[in-house]
C-alpha positions in Angstrom: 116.7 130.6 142.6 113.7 128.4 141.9 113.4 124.9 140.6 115.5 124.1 138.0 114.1 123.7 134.4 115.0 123.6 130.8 115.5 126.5 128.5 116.0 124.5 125.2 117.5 121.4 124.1 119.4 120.8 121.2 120.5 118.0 118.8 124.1 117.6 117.9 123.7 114.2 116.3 124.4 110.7 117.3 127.3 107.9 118.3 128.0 104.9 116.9 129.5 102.8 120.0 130.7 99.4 119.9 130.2 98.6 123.9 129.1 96.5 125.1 128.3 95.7 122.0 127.5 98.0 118.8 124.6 100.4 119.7 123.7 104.3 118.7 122.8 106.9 121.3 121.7 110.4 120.3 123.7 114.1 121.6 121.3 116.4 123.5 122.4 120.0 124.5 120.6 120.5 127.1 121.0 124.5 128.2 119.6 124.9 131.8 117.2 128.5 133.8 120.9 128.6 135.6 122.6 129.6 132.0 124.5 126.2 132.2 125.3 123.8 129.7 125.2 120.6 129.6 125.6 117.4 126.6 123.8 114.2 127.9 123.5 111.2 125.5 120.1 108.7 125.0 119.4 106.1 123.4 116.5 105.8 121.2 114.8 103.1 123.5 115.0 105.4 126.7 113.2 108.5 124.3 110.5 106.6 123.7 109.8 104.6 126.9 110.3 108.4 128.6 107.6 109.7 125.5 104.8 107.0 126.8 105.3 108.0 130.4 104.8 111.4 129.5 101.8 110.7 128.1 100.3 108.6 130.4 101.2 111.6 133.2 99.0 113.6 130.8 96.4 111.9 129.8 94.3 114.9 128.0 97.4 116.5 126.5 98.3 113.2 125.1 94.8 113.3 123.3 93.5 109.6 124.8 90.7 111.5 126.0 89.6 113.6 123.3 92.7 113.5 120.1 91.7 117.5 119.2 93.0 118.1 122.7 96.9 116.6 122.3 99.4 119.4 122.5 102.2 116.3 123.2 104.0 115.9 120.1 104.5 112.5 118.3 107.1 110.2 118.4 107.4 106.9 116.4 108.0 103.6 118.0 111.7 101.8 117.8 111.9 99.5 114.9 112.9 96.0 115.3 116.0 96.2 114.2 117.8 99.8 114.5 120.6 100.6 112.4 122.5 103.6 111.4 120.0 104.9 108.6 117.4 104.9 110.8 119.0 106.6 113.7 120.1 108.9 111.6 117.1 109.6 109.8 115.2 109.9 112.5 117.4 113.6 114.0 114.7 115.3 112.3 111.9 113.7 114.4 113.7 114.1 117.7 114.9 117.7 117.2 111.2 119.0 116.0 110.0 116.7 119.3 112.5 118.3 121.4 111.8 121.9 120.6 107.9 121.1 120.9 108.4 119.5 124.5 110.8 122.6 125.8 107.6 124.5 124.5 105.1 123.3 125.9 102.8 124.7 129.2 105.2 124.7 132.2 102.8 121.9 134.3 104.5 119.4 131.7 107.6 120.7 130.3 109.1 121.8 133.3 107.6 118.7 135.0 110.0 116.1 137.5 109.7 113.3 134.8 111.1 116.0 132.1 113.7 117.5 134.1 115.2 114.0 135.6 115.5 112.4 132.5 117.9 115.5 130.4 119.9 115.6 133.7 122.9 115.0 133.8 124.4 111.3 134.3 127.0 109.4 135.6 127.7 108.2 132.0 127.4 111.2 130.1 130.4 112.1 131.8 132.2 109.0 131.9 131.2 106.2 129.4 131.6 102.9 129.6 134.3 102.0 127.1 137.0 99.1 126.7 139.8 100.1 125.6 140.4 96.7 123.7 138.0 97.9 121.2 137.5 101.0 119.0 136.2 104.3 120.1 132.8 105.7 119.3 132.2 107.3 115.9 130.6 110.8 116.0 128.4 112.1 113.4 127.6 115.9 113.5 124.4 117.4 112.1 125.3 119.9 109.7 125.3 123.8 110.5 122.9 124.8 108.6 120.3 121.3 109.7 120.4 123.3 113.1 119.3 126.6 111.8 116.3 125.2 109.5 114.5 121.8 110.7 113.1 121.1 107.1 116.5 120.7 106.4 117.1 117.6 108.5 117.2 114.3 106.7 114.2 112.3 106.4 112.1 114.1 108.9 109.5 111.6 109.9 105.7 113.3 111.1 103.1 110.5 112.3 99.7 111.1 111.8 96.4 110.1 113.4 93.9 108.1 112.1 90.8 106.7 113.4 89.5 103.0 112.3 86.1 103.3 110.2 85.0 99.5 110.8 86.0 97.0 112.4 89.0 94.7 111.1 90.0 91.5 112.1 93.7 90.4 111.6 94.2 87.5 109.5 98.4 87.3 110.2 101.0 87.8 112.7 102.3 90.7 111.4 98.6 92.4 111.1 97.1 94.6 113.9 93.2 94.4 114.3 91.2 97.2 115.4 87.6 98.4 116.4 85.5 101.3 114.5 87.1 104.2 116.4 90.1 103.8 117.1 92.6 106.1 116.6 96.0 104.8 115.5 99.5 106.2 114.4 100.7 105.8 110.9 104.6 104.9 111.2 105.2 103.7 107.4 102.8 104.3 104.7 102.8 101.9 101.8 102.0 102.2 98.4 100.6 98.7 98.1 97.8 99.6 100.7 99.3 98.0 104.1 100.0 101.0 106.2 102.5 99.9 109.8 100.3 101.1 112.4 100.7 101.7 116.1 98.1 101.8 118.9 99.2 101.9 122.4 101.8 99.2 122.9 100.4 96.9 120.0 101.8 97.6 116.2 100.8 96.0 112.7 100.3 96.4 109.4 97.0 97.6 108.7 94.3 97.8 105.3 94.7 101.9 104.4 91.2 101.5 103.6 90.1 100.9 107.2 91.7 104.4 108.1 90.7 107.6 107.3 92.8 111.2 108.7 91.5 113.1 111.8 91.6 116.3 110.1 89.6 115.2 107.3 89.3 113.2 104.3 92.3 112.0 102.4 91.6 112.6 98.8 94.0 115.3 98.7 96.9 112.4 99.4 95.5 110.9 96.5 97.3 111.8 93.0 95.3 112.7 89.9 94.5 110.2 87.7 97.9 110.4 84.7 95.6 109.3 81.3 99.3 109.2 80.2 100.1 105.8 82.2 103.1 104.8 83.7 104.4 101.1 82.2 104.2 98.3 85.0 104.5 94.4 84.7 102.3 92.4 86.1 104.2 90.4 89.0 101.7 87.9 90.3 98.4 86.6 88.7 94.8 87.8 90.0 91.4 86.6 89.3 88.7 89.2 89.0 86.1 89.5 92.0 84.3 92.2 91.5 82.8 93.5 88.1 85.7 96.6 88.0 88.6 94.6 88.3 90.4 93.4 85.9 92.2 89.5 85.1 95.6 89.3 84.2 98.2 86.8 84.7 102.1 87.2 85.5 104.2 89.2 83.0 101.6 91.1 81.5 102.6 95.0 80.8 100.5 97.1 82.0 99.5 101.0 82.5 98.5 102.9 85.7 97.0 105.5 85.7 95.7 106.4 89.2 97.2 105.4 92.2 94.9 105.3 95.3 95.8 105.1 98.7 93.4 101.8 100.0 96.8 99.6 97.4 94.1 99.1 94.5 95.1 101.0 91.1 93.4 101.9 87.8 95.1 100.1 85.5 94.8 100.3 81.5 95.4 97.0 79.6 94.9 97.9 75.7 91.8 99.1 75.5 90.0 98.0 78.8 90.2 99.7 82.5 90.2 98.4 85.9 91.5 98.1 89.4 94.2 95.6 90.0 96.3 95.3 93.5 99.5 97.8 93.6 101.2 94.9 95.4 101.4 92.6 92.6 102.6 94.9 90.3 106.5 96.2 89.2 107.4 99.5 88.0 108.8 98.6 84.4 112.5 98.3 84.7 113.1 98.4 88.5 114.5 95.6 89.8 112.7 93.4 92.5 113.6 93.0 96.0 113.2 90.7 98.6 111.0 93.2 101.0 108.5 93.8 97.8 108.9 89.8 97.2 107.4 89.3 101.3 104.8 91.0 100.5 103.6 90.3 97.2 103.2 86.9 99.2 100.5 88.0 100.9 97.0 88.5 100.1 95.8 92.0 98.4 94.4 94.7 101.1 90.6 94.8 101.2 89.1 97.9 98.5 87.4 100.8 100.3 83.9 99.7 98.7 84.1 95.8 100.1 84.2 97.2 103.9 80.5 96.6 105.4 79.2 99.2 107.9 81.1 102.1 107.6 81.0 103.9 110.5 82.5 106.9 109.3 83.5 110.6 110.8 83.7 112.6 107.8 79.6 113.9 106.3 81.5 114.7 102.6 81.0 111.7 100.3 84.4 110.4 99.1 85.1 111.3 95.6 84.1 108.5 93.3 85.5 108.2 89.6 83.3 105.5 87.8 84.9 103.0 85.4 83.5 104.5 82.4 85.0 107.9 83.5 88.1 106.2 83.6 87.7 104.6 80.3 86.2 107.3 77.9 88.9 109.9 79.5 92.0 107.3 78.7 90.5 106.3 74.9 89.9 110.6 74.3 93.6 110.9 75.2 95.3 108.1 73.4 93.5 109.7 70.4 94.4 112.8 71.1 97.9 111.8 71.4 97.4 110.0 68.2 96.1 113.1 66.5 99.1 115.2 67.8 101.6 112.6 66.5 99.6 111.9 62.8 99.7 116.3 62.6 103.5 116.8 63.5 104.3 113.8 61.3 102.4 115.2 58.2 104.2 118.8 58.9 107.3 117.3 58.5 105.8 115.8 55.6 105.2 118.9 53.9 108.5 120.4 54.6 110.4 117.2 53.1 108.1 117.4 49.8 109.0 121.1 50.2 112.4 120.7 50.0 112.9 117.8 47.8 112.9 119.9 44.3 115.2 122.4 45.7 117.6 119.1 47.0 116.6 117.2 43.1 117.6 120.6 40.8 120.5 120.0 38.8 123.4 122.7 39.9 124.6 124.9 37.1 127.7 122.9 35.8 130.3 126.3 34.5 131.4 127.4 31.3 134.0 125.6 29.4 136.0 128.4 27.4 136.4 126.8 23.7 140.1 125.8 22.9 142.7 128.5 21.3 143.8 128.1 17.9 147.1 127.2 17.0 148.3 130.8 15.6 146.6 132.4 18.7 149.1 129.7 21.0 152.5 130.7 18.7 151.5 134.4 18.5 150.4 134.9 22.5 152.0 132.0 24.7 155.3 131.5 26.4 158.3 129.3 24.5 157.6 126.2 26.5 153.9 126.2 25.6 154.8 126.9 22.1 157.2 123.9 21.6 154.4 121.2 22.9 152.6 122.3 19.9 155.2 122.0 17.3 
């Protein structure tokens, strides 16, 4: 009958077991060229380490060669420290990666290193277990997850970048890189640090060292919002350069653009300017201790500071100039002010309007005069009568 090869592979979900001690392994379907069926169970660790053998067995599909070669889908690295929302956010990932890998040219997905690892083992059949402690918990993706992917919670797509300059790391927790080289973008933060993998090294990363393979990123960028959104000022910063603005902690704020290198347009009563996204608080959300850690460290670098620029892209970045941002927030406070001075002398107008019609006098009714004495004795009943008498 052949060699034996994969016809699709499924997710079911995932198991939370407690032995040897509390770990989650996924639910694969695997359905075989022999019409068999079989449910094997992986943990996230053996995916991935099978994911970077893959691609080092195909070196041009992988995209180290040339990146607008890869066919080989993504897959994000294990976090530090997996727990149950990320395992189970991450079923969208693995089921999207699944169908891609079942789909790709038969030289890879019908490879050896494919086939052994979805076959069957020892422990799929028989897992270890003690019966001293509980049993694994099973959790199901729902029916209709299977049917439609986008439907899968948190899906999680990595994208490619490539470095435009050199950057050297300053912390730990910081990855440095060399102009051209092309990273994958695990976590993307608003603040400007973006977690970065290349190869077997990850870090957190200045967005403004990165720019997309498939070209530039101004359309991740929102539109400036003249309307601002209220912020307090978390941690103090100095000016450096002529566009930035001073303020100190506590200080409320507007922004009103968000950009992706973590340095916003801010509006401070009548004056604009950037200030670092990772000092400031959304007005009314409460702090936590993962925004805390990193409003301890130092502001990303801004897109304009970085020094030989060695980038891909030909089209110029879009540029908005401080004055732009200034004349288009005064025109719309004042138009705002216009709108609220009009609607408040309409309703000016109808209260004057109305006021006589509330101040008239209502017609008070007729009092008939009082009858005469004869007219009571001639007309009225005997009681009525004898009151008079």
């Amino acid at each position: 009958m052949g060699d034996a090869f994969i016809r699709h592979i499924e997710l079911l979900g995932y198991e939370k077991r407690f032995f040897p001690s509390q770990h989650y392994v996924y639910m694969f379907l695997v359905k075989w060229n022999d019409l068999s069926e079989k449910v094997v169970y992986r943990r996230f660790t053996e995916i991935y380490e099978f994911h970077k053998a893959l691609k080092e067995m195909f070196p041009i599909e992988s995209g180290d060669i040339n990146i607008e070669n890869r066919i080989i889908p993504h897959l994000p690295a294990p976090k530090w420290f997996d727990g149950q929302r990320s395992t189970e956010n991450r079923q969208g990932t693995l089921a999207e990666y699944c169908y891609a890998l079942v789909n790709l040219p038969h030289k890879i997905s019908r490879c050896l290193h494919v086939v052994s690892f979805f076959k069957v083992r020892h422990d799929d059949m028989n897992p270890v277990t003690d019966s001293q402690i509980k049993k694994p918990e099973v959790f199901l993706l729902p029916k209709d997850s299977k049917k439609n992917l986008t439907d899968i919670t948190g899906p999680i797509v990595l994208q490619t970048y490539r470095a435009i300059a050199d950057y050297e790391k300053s912390s730990t927790s910081e990855m440095a890189l060399k102009a051209g080289d092309m990273v994958d973008v695990v976590e993307k933060s608003e603040n400007g640090w973006w977690f970065c993998q290349l190869k077997n090294k990850r870090g957190w990363v200045p967005a403004a060292y990165l720019e997309p393979m498939d070209g530039p990123d101004e359309s991740e960028e929102q539109e400036p919002n003249y309307a601002g959104e209220a912020y307090t000022v978390q941690k103090s910063y100095t000016a450096v350069e002529e566009d930035e603005l001073t303020l100190k902690e506590g200080d409320t704020i507007e922004v009103i653009h968000k950009l992706l290198d973590g340095w916003w347009v801010i509006r401070k009563d009548d004056s604009t300017g950037y200030y670092p996204a990772m000092y400031l608080q959304k007005a009314g959300e409460v702090n936590t201790s993962v925004k805390s850690e990193l409003r301890n460290r130092g502001a990303p670098p801004r897109r304009s500071t970085i020094r030989n620029v060695k980038s891909i892209h030909r089209q110029g970045r879009k540029q908005i100039s401080q004055e732009t941002y200034r004349r288009n927030s005064k025109k719309y406070i004042q138009n705002q002010r216009k709108m609220q001075g009009n609607s408040q002398n309409k309703a000016n107008v109808i209260i004057e309007k109305k006021e006589p019609e509330d101040n008239k006098s209502k017609a008070q009714p007729a009092v008939p005069p009082r009858p005469s004495k004869d007219l009571i004795l001639n007309r009225c009943t005997e009681s009525t009568r004898s009151k008079i008498l």
